[in-house]
C-alpha positions as CSV (number, residue, x, y, z in Angstrom):
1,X,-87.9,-35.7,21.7
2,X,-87.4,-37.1,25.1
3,X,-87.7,-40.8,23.3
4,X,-85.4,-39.5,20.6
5,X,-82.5,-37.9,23.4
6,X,-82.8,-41.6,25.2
7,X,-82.3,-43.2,21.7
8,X,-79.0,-41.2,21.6
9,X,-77.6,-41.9,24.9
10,X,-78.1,-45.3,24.6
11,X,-76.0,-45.4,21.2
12,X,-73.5,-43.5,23.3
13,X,-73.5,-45.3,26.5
14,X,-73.8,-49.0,24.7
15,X,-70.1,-47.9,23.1
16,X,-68.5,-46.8,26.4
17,X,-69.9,-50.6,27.8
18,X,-67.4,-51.6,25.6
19,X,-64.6,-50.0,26.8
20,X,-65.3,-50.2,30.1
21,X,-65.2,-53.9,30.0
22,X,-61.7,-53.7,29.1
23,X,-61.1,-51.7,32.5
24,X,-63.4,-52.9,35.6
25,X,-63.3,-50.1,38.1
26,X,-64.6,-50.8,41.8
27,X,-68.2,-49.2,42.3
28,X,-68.3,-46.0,45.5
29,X,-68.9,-47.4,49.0
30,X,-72.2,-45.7,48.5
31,X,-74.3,-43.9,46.1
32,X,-77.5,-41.8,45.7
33,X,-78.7,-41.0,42.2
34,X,-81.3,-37.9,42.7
35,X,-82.1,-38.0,38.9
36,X,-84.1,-40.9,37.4
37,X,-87.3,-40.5,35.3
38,X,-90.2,-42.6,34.7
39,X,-92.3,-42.0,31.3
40,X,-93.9,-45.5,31.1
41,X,-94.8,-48.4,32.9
42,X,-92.4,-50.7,34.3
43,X,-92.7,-53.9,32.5
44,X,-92.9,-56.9,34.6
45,X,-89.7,-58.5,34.8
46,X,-88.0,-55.0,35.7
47,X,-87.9,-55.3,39.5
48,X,-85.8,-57.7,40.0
49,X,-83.0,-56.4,38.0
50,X,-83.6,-52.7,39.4
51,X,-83.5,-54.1,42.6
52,X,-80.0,-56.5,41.9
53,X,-78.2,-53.3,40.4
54,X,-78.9,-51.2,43.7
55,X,-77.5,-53.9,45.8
56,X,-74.9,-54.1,43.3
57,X,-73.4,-50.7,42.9
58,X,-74.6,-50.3,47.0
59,X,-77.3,-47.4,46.2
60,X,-79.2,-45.8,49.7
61,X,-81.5,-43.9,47.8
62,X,-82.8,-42.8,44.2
63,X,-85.3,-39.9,43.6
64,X,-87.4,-40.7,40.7
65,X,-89.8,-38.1,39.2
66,X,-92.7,-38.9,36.2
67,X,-96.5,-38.8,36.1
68,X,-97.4,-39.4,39.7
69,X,-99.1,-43.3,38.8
70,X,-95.4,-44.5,37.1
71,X,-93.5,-42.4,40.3
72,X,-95.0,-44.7,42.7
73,X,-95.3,-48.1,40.9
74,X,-91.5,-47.4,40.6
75,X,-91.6,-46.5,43.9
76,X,-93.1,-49.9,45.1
77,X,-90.0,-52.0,43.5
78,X,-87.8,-50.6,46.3
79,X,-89.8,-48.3,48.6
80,X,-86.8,-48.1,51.6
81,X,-84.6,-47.3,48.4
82,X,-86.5,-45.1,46.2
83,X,-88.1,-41.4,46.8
84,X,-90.9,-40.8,44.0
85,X,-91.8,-36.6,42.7
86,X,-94.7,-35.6,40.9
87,X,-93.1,-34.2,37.6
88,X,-94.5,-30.7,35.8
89,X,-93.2,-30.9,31.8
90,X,-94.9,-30.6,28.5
91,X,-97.3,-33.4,28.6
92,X,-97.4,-33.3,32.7
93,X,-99.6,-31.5,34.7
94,X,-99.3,-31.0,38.6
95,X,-102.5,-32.2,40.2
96,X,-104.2,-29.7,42.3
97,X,-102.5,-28.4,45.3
98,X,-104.7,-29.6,47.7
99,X,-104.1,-33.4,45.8
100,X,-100.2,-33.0,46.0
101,X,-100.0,-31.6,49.7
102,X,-101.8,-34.8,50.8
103,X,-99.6,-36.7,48.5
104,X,-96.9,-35.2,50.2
105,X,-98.1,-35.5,53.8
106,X,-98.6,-39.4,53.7
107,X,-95.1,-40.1,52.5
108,X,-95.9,-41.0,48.9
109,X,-94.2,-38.5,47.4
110,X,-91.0,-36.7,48.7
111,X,-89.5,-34.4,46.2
112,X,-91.5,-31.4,43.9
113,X,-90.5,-31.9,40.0
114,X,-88.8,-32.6,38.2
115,X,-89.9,-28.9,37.2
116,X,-89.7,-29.8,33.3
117,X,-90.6,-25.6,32.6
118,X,-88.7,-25.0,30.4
119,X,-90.5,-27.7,27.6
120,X,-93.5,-26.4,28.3
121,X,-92.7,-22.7,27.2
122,X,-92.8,-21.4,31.3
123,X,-91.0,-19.7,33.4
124,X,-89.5,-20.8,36.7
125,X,-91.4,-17.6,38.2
126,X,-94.8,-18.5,37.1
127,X,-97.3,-17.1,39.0
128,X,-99.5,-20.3,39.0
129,X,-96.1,-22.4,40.5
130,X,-96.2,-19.9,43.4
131,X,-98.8,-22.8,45.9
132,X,-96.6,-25.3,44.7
133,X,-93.6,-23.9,45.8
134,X,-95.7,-22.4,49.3
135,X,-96.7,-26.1,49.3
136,X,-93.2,-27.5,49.5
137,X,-91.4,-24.9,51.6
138,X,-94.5,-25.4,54.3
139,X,-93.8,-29.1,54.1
140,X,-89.8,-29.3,54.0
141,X,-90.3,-30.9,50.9
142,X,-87.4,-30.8,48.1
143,X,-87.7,-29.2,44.6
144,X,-86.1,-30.2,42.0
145,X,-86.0,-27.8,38.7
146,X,-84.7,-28.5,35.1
147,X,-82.4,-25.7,34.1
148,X,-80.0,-25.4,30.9
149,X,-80.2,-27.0,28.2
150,X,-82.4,-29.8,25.8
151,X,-81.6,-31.7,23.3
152,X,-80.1,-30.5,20.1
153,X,-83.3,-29.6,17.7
154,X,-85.8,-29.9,21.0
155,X,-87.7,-26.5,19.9
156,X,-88.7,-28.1,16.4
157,X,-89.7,-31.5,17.6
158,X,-93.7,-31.8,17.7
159,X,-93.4,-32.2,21.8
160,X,-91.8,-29.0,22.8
161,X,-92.4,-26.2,20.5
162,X,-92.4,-23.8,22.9
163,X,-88.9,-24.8,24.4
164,X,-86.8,-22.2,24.5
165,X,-82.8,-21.8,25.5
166,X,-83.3,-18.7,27.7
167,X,-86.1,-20.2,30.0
168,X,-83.3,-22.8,31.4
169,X,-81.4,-19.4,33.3
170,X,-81.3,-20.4,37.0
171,X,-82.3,-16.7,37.6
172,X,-86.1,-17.3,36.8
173,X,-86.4,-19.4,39.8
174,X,-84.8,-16.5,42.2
175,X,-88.0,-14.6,43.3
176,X,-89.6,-17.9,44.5
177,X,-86.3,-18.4,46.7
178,X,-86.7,-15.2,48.3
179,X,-90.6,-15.5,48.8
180,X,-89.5,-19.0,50.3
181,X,-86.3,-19.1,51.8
182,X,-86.7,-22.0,53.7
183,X,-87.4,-24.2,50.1
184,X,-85.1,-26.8,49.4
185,X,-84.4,-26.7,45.8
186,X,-81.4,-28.5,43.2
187,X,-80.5,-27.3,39.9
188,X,-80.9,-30.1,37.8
189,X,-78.0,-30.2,35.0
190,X,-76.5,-27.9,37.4
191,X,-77.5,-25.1,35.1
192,X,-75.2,-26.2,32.4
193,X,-74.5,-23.7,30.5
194,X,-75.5,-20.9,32.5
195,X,-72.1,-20.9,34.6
196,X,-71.8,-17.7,36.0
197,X,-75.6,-17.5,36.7
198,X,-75.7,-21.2,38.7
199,X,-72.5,-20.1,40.2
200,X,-74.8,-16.5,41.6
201,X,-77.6,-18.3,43.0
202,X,-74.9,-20.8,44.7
203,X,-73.6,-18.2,46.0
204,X,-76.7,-16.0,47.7
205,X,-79.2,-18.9,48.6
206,X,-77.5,-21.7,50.6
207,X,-80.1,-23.9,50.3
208,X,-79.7,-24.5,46.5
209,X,-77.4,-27.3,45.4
210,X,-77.1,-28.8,41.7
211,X,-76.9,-32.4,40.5
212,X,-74.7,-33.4,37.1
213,X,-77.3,-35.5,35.5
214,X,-77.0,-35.8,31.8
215,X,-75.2,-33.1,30.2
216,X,-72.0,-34.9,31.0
217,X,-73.7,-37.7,28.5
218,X,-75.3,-35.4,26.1
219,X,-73.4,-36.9,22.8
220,X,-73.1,-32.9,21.7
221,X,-71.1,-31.7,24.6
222,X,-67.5,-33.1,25.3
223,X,-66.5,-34.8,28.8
224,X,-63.5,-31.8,28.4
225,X,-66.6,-29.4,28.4
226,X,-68.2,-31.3,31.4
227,X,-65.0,-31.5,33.7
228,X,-64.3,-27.8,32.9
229,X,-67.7,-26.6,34.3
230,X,-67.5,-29.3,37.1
231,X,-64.2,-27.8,38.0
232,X,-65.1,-24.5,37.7
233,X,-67.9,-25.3,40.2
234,X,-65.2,-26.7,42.6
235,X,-63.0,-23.9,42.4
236,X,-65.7,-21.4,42.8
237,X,-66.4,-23.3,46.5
238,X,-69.4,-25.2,45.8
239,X,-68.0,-28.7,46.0
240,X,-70.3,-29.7,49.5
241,X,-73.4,-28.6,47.0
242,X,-73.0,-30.9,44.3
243,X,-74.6,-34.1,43.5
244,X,-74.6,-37.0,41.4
245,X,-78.0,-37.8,38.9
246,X,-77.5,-40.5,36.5
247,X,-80.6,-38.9,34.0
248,X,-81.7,-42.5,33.4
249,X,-85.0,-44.1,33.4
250,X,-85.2,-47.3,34.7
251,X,-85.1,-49.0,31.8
252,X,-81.5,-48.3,31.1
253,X,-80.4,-47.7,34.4
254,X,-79.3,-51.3,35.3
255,X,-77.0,-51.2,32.0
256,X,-76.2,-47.8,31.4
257,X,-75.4,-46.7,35.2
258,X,-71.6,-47.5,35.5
259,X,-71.0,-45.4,32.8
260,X,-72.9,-42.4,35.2
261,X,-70.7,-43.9,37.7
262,X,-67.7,-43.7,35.8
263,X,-67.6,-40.2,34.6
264,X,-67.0,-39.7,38.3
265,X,-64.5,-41.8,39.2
266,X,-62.3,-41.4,36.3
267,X,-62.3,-37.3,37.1
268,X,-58.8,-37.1,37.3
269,X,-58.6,-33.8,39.9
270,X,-61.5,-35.2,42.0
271,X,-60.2,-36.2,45.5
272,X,-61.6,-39.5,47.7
273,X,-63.2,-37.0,49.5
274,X,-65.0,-34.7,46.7
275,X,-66.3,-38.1,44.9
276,X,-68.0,-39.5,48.6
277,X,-69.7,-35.7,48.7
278,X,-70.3,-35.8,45.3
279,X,-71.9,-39.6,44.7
280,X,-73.5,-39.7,48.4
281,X,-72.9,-36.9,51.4
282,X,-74.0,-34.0,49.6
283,X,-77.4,-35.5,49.1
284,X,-77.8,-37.1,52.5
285,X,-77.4,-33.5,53.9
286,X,-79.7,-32.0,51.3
287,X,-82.2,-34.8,51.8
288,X,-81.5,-34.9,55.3
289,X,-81.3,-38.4,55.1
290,X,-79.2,-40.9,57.9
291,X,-75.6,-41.4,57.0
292,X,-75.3,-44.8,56.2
């Protein structure tokens, strides 16, 4: 499915290209992209291209999650640019505790998930995620968790049977915030559709921000739909907690990412200010990462 949903935004994204090069736009001053994924190996002439586009659209950092071996040999193409995560999903298991705490302590890793949960039938409060998330507060190490939605037709495709609509509530993963409140966690998809519940743990744990990676590109949801929930985020007071994920693996990042880019910068009740917190401050702070 996850080959299928690419399929799709490609389709999507190679008609925009067209478009958009009728109408250049000048890239940010500065990006960070906290949502890439890695399902197979890079092929060999990918660095060099990965590496132009970050100079290019003037990226500080990208956090990349996938089976640990892909994270890091992404990693290695740009390792002062890119921050690699140990991904949990449907064909993905987290290695053993002890494995990932070393991972984490040498500085191979830097970010917990992407938590896939939700395609693998489990709840964000599993009792078997509670060392990881122990793991990760005791470290200062981000999370990152899928929440809302799949693809359409994802709970009848042969790799997620057990995906479910209800386990992408945001409210699963609040008992592990109040065991841990010093973890670090975004709401990948920024919980879309689950307004009003993303909007409640916003609210009562500070530490949780959301990134807008792919349901803005998801061919079955409007761009009205995704700059009414983005707004609705804004006016509910959450704009400092928001940050920009493209959802792209690195194969389509180089061409597909000025579209990401562009869904941004064409918002037409985003301020200077909102898009710089949006595309780079918000996850400096989050990151705690050096302004730049």
């Amino acid at each position: 499915m996850r080959k299928t949903a690419t399929m799709i935004l490609c389709l999507v994204l190679a008609g925009a290209t067209l478009v958009a090069q009728e109408a250049p736009f000048q890239a940010p001053p500065r990006i960070i992209d906290v949502h890439m994924h890695i399902w197979k190996p890079l092929a060999k002439d990918s660095a060099d291209p990965l590496r132009t586009a970050f100079t290019r659209w003037r990226v500080k950092k990208i956090i990349a999650s996938g089976p640990i071996r892909l994270a890091l040999q992404l990693r290695d193409v740009a390792p002062d640019v890119i921050i690699a995560g140990a991904v949990f999903t449907e064909s993905e298991r987290l290695p053993p505790v002890k494995e990932l705490h070393s991972l984490f302590r040498s500085g191979q890793l830097g970010l917990l998930g992407e938590i896939d949960a939700q395609y693998a039938g489990v709840r964000l409060d599993a009792h078997w995620l509670e060392p990881y998330w122990a793991t990760a507060e005791a470290l200062d190490i981000p999370a990152a968790v899928h929440t809302g939605f799949g693809q359409p037709g994802t709970a009848y495709d042969r790799c997620c049977p057990l995906f479910r609509a209800a386990l992408g509530n945001p409210l699963y993963l609040e008992e592990a915030l109040v065991r841990h409140p010093k973890l670090r966690v975004y709401l990948m998809h920024a919980g879309w559709p689950f307004l009003a519940e993303t909007k409640a743990m916003l609210q009562l744990y500070p530490q949780v921000y959301v990134d807008l990676a792919s349901f803005a590109f998801n061919p079955g949801i409007p761009r009205a739909e995704f700059y009414g929930y983005l707004q609705e985020l804004l006016r509910a007071g959450f704009g400092r907690r928001i940050m920009f994920g493209s959802g792209l693996s690195p194969e389509d990042w180089v061409q597909d990412i000025s579209q990401a880019i562009r869904l941004i910068e064409e918002a037409p009740f985003l301020t200077a200010e909102q898009k710089d917190d949006i595309f780079y401050g918000n996850a400096a702070r989050f990151f705690r990462l050096p302004v730049q």
